[in-house]
TIKOLKE-991332 format. One line per 4 residues: number of its first residue (from 1); for each residue z, y, x of N, C-alpha, C, CB. Coordinates in steps of 0.1 Angstrom, whole numbers, plus 5000, padded with zeros to 4 digits. Glycine has a CB too. Layout:
NUM) Z Y X Z Y X Z Y X Z Y X ~ ...
***
This chain:
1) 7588 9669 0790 7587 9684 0790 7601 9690 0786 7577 9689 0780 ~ 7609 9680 0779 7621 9687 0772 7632 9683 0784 7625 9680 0755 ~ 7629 9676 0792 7638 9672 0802 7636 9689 0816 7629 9652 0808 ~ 7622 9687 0814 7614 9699 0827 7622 9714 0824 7590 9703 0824
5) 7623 9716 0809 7624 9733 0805 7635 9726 0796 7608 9743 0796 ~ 7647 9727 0796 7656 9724 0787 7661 9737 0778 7667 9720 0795 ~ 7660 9750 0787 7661 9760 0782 7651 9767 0773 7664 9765 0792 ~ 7645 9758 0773 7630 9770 0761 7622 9757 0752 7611 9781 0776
9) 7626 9742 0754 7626 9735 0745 7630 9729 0738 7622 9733 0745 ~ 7630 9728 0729 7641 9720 0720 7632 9709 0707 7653 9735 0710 ~ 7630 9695 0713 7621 9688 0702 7627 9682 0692 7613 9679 0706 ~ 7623 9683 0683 7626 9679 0666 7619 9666 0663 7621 9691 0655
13) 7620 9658 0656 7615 9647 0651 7612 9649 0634 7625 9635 0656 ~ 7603 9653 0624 7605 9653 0611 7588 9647 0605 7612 9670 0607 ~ 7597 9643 0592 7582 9639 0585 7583 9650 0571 7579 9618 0579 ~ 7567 9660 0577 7569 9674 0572 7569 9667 0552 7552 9687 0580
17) 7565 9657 0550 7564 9652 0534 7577 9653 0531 7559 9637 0530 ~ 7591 9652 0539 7605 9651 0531 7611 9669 0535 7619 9634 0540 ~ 7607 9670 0526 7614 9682 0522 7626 9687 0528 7616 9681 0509 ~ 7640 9676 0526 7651 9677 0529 7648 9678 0547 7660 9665 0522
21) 7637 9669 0552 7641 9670 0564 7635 9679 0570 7640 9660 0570 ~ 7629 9686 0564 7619 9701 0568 7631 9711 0571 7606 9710 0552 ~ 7639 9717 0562 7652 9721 0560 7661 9720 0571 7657 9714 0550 ~ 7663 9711 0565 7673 9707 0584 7669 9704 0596 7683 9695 0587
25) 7660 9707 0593 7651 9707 0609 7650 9723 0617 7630 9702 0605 ~ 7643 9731 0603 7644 9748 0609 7659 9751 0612 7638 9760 0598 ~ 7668 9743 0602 7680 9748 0602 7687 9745 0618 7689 9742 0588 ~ 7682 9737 0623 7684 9731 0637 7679 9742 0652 7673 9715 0637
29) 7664 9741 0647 7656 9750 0654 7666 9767 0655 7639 9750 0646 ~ 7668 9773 0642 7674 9786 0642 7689 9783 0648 7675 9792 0627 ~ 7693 9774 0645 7706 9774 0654 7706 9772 0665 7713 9766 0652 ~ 7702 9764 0674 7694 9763 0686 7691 9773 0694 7683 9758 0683
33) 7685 9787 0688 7679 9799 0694 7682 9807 0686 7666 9799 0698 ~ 7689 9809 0679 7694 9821 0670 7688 9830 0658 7697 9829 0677 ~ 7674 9825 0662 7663 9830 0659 7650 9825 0656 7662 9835 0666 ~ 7641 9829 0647 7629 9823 0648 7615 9837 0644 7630 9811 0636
37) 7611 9835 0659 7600 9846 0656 7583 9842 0658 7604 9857 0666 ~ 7582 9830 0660 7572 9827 0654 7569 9815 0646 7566 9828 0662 ~ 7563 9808 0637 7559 9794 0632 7548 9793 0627 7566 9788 0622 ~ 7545 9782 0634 7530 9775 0634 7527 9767 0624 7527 9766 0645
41) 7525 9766 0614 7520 9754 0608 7512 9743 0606 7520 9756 0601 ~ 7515 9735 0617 7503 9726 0621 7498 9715 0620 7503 9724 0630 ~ 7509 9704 0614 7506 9694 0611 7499 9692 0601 7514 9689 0610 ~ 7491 9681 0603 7477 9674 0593 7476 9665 0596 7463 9677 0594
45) 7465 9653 0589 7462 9642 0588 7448 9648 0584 7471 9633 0581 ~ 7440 9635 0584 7426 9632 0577 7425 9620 0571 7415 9631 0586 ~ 7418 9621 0556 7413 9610 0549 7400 9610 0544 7420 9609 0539 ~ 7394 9607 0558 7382 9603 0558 7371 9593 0547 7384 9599 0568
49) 7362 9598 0534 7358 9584 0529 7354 9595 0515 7372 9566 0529 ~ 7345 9587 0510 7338 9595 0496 7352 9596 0484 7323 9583 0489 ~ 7350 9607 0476 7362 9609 0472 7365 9595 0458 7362 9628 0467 ~ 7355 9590 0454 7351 9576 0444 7362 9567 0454 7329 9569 0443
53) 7360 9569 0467 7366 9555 0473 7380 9555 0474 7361 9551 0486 ~ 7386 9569 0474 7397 9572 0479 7411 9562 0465 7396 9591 0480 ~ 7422 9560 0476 7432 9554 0462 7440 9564 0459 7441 9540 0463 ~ 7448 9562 0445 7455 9568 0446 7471 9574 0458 7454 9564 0437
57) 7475 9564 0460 7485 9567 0470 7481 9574 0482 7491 9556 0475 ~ 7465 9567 0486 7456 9577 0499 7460 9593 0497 7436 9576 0497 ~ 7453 9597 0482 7453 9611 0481 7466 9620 0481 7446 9614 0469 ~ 7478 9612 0476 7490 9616 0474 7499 9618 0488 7496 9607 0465
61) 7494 9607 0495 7501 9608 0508 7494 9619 0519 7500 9594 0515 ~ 7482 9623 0514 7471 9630 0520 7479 9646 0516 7453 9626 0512 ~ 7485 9646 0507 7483 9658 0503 7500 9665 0504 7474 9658 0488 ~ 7504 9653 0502 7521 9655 0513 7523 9661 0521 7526 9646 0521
65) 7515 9658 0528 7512 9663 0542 7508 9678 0544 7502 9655 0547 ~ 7492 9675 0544 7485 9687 0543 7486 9702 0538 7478 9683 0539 ~ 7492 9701 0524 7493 9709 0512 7512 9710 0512 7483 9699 0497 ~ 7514 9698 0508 7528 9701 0505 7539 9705 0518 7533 9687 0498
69) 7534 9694 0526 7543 9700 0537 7542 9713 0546 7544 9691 0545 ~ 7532 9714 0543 7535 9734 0546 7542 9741 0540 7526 9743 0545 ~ 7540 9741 0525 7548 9745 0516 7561 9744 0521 7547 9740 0505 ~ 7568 9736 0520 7583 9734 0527 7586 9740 0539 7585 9720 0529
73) 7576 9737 0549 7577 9748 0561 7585 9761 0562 7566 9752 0562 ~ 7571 9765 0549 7571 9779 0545 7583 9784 0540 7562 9782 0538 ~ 7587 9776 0531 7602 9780 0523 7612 9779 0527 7604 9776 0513 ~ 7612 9770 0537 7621 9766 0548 7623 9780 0561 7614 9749 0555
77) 7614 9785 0565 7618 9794 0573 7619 9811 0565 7607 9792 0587 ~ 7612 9811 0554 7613 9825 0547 7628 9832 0548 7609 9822 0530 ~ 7640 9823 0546 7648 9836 0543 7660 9833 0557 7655 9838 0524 ~ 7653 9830 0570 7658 9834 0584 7649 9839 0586 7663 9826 0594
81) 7633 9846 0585 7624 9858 0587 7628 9866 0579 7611 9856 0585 ~ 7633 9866 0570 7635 9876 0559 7649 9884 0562 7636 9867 0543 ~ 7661 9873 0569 7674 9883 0570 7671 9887 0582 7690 9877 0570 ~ 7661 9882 0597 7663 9890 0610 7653 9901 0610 7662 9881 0623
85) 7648 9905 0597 7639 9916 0593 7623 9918 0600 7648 9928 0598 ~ 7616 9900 0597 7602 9896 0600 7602 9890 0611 7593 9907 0600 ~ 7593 9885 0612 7584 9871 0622 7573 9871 0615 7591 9853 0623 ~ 7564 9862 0621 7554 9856 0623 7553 9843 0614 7553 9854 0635
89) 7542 9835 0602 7538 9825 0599 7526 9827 0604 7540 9821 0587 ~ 7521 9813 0611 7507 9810 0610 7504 9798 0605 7500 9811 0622 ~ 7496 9794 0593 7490 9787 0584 7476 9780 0593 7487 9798 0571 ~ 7479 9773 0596 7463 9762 0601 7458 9755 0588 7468 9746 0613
93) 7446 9760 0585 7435 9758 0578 7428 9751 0587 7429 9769 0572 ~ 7418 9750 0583 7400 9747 0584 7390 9754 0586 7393 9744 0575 ~ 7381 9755 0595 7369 9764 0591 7366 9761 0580 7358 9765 0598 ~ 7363 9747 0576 7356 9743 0562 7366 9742 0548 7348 9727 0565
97) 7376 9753 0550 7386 9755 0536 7381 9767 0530 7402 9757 0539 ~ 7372 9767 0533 7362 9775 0523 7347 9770 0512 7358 9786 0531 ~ 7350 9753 0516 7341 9745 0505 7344 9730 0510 7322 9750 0506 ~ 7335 9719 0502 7342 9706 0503 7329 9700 0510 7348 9699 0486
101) 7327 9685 0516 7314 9680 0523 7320 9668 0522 7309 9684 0539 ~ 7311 9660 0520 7311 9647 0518 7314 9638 0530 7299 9644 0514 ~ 7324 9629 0523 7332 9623 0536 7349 9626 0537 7324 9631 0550 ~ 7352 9642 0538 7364 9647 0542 7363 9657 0528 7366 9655 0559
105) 7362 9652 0518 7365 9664 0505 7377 9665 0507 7362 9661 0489 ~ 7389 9652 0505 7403 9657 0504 7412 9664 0515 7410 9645 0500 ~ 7405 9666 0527 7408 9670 0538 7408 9684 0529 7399 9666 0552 ~ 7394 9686 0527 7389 9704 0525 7397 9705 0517 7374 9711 0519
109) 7402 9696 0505 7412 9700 0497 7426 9707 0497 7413 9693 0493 ~ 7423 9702 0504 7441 9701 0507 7443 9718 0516 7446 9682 0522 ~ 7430 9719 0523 7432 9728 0532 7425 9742 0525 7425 9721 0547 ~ 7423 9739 0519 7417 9752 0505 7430 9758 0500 7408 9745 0487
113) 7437 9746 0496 7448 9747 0487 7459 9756 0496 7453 9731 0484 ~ 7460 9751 0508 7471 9761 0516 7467 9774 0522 7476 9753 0529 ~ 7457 9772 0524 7445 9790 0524 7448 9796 0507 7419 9785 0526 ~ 7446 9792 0497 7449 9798 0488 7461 9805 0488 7447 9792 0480
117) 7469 9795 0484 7487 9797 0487 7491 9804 0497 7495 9786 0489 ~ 7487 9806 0511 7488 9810 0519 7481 9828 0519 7483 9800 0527 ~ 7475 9830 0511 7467 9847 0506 7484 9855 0497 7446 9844 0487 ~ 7484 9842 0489 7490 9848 0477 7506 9852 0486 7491 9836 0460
121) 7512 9842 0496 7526 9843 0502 7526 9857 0513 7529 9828 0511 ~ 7510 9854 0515 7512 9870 0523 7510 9883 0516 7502 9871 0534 ~ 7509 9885 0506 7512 9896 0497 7529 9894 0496 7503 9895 0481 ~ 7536 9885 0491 7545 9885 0487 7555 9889 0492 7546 9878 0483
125) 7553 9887 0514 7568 9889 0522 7559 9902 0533 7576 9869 0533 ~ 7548 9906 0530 7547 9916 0535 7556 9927 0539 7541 9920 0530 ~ 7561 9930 0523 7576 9939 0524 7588 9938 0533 7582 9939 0513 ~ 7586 9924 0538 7601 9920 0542 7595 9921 0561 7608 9899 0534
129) 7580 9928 0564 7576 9932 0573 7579 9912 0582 7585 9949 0577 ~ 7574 9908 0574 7566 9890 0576 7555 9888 0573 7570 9878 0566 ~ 7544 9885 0587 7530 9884 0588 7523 9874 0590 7527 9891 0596 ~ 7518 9869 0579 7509 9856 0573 7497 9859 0580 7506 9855 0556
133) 7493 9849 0593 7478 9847 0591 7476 9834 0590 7469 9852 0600 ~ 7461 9832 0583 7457 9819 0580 7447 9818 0592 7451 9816 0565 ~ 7455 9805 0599 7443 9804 0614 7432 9797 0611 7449 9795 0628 ~ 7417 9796 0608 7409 9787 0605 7399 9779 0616 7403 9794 0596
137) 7413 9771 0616 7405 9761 0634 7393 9751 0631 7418 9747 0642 ~ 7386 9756 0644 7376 9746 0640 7379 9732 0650 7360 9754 0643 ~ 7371 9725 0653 7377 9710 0658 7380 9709 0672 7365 9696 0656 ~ 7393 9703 0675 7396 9704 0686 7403 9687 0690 7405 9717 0686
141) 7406 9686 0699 7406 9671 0706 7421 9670 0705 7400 9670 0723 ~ 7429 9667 0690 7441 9668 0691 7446 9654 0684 7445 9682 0685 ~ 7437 9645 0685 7440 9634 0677 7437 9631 0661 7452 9634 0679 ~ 7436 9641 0654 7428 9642 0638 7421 9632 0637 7417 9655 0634
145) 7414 9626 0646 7398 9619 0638 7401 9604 0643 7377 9627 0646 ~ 7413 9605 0650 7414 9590 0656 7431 9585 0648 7415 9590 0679 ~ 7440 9586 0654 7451 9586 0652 7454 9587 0633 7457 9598 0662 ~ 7456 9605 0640 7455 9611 0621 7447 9608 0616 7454 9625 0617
149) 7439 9597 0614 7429 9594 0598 7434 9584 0593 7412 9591 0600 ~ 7431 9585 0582 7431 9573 0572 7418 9567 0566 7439 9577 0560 ~ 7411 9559 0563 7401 9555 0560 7401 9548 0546 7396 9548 0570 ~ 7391 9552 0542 7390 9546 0525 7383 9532 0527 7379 9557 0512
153) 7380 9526 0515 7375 9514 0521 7363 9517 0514 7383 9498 0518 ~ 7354 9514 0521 7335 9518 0519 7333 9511 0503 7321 9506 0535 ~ 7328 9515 0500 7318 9511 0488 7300 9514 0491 7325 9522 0474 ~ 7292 9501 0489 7282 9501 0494 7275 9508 0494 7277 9495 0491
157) 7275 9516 0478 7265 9526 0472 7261 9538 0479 7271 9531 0460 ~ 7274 9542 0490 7276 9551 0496 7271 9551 0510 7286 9553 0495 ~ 7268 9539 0516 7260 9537 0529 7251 9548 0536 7252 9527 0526 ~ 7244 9548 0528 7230 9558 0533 7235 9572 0535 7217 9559 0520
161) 7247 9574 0531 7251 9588 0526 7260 9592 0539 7261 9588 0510 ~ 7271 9575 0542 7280 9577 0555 7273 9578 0564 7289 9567 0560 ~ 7264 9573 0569 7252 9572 0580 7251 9584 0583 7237 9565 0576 ~ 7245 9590 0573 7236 9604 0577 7247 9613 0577 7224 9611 0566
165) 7258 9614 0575 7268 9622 0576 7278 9619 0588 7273 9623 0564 ~ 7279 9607 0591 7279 9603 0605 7275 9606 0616 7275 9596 0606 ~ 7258 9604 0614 7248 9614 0624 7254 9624 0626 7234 9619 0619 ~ 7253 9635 0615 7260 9650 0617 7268 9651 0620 7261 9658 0609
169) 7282 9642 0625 7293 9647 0625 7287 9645 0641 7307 9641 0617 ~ 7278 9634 0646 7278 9628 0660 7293 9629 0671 7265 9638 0667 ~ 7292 9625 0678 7300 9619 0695 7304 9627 0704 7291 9610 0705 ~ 7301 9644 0703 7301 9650 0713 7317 9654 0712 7289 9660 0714
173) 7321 9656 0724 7336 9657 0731 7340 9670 0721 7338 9661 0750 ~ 7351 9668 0713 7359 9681 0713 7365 9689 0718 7364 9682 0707 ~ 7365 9700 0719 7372 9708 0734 7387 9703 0736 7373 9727 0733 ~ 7395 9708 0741 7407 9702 0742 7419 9715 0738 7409 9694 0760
177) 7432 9713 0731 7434 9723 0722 7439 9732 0729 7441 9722 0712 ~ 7441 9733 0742 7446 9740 0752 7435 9751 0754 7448 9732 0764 ~ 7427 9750 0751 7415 9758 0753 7420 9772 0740 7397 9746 0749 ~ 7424 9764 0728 7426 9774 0720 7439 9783 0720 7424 9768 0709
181) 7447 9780 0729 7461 9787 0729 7461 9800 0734 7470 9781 0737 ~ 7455 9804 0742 7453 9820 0743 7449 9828 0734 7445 9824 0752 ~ 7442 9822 0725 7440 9827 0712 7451 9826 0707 7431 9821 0704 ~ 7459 9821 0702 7472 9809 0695 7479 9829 0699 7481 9787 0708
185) 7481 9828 0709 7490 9833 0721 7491 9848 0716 7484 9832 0737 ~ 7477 9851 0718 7474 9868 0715 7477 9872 0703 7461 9874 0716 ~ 7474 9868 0697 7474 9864 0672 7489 9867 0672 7469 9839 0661 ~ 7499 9857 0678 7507 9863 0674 7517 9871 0682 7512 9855 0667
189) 7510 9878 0690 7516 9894 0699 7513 9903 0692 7511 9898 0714 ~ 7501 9897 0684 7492 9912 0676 7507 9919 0671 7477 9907 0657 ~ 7507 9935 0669 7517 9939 0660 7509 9940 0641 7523 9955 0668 ~ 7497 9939 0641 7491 9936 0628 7482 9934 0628 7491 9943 0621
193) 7486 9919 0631 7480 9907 0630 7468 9907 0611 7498 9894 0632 ~ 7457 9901 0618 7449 9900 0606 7450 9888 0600 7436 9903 0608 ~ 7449 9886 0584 7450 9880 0574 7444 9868 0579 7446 9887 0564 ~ 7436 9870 0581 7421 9854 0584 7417 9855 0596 7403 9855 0574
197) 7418 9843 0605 7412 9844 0624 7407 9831 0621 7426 9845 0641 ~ 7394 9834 0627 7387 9818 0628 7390 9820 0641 7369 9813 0623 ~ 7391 9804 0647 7391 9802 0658 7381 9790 0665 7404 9802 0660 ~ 7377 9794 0675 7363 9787 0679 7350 9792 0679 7362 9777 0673
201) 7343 9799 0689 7330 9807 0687 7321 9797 0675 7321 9809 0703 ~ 7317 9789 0680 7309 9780 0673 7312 9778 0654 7312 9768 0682 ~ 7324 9777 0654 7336 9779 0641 7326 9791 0637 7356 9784 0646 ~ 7332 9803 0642 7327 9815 0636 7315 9812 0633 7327 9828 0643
205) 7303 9810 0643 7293 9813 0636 7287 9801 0621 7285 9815 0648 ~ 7294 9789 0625 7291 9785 0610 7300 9786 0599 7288 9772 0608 ~ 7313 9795 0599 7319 9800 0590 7311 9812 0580 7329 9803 0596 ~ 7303 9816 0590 7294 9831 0588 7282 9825 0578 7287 9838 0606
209) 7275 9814 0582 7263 9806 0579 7267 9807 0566 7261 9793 0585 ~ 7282 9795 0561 7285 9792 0547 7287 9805 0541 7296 9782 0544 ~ 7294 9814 0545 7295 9827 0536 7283 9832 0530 7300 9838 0544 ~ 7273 9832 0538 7262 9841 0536 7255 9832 0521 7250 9843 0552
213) 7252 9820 0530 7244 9807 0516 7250 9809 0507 7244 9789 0518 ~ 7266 9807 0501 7273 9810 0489 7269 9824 0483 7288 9811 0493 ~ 7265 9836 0493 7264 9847 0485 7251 9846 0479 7266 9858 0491 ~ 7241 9842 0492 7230 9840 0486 7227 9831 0472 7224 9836 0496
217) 7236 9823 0471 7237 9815 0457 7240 9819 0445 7245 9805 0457 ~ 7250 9828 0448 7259 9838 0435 7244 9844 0432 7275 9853 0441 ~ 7239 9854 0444 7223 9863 0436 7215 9856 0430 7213 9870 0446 ~ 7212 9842 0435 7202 9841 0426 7201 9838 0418 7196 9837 0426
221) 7217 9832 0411 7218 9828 0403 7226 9842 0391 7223 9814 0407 ~ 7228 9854 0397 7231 9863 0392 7227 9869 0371 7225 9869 0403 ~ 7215 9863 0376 7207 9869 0361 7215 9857 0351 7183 9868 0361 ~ 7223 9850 0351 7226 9837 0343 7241 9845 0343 7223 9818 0352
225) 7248 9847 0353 7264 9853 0354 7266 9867 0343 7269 9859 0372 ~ 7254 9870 0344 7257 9887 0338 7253 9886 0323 7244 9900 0347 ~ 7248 9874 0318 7247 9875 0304 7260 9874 0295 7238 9867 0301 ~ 7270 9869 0298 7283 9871 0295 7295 9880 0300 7287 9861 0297
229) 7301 9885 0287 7309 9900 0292 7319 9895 0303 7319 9909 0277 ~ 7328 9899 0308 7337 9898 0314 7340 9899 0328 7339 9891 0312
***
């Protein structure tokens, strides 16, 4: 492709965990085109496996990635959006970075973590007329569950638990991510672009599901919250 369009691509090689090479990578890209008016933040992995099984280095390398190397991204392109007076970040979340499930907790973790950080950065460069949205994708056929995973090593106890959560995740094809780019596309033409875009019908509607059950959980358990001031 870089051979086909020489003029409109330019590919980079970096491992988003080294910091230094995050850096000189945008510093490459902005030189390159003078400019940077949109970024994606896309890269992930998966560490698939009950969070008891997980090792230490699993979670650390897991979260390099996921969590940290966005960060770097982010701070890496902030102040060439900041002197050509705004662009675009888009933050790739999760639909399910809004609670954890058994199996991919440190996935959700990780991806909570950059939805969080990702609320608080877009307060912060608003002023500098720099528009944060957190994309919240739901599953797409981009290599995550094959390639990008890492696997814990089973522990018996947990059998009955992988199985049935297994079942649920089932075999059926994930769309292919091409499908999601017109979305991708339009988000960031918006001129005010919203904070949070789920993407994927299906996405939405069980993003909608967990919202509601959480609230419904806070009420009932309401009469217990309210007996303490604060």
């Amino acid at each position: 492709m870089a051979a086909k369009y020489p003029d409109h691509l330019f590919p980079l090689s970096l491992d988003v965990a080294d910091r230094r090479q995050v850096f000189d990578a945008v510093e490459q890209a902005a030189a390159a085109y003078g400019r940077l008016d949109v970024v994606v933040n896309n890269a992930g992995v998966m560490l698939y496996g009950m969070v008891e099984e997980a090792m230490e280095e699993q979670i650390r390398a897991h979260m390099e990635v996921n969590f940290f190397g966005a960060v770097w991204v982010a701070q890496a392109v902030l102040p060439h959006l900041r002197a050509q007076g705004g662009g675009r970040l888009l933050q790739v979340t999760s639909m399910g970075s809004g609670g954890g499930m058994a199996t991919v907790g440190f996935y959700g973790a990780g991806k909570a973590a950059l939805d969080s950080v990702s609320e608080a950065l877009a307060m912060e460069v608003e002023q500098f007329d720099i528009k944060v949205t957190i994309v919240q994708m739901g599953g797409y056929n981009t290599g995550l569950f094959t390639a990008g995973t890492t696997n814990t090593e089973p522990l018996a106890q947990y059998q009955d638990l992988r199985t049935e959560m297994e079942a649920m995740w089932g075999d059926a094809l994930a769309p292919e991510p091409d499908t999601a780019a017109p979305v991708i596309m339009e988000l960031a033409a918006l001129p005010n672009p919203p904070r949070r875009l789920i993407i994927g019908s299906q996405s939405f509607d069980h993003v909608l599901q967990m919202s509601q059950a959480e609230a419904d959980l806070y009420r009932s358990w309401e009469h217990l919250s309210r007996i303490a001031p604060g």
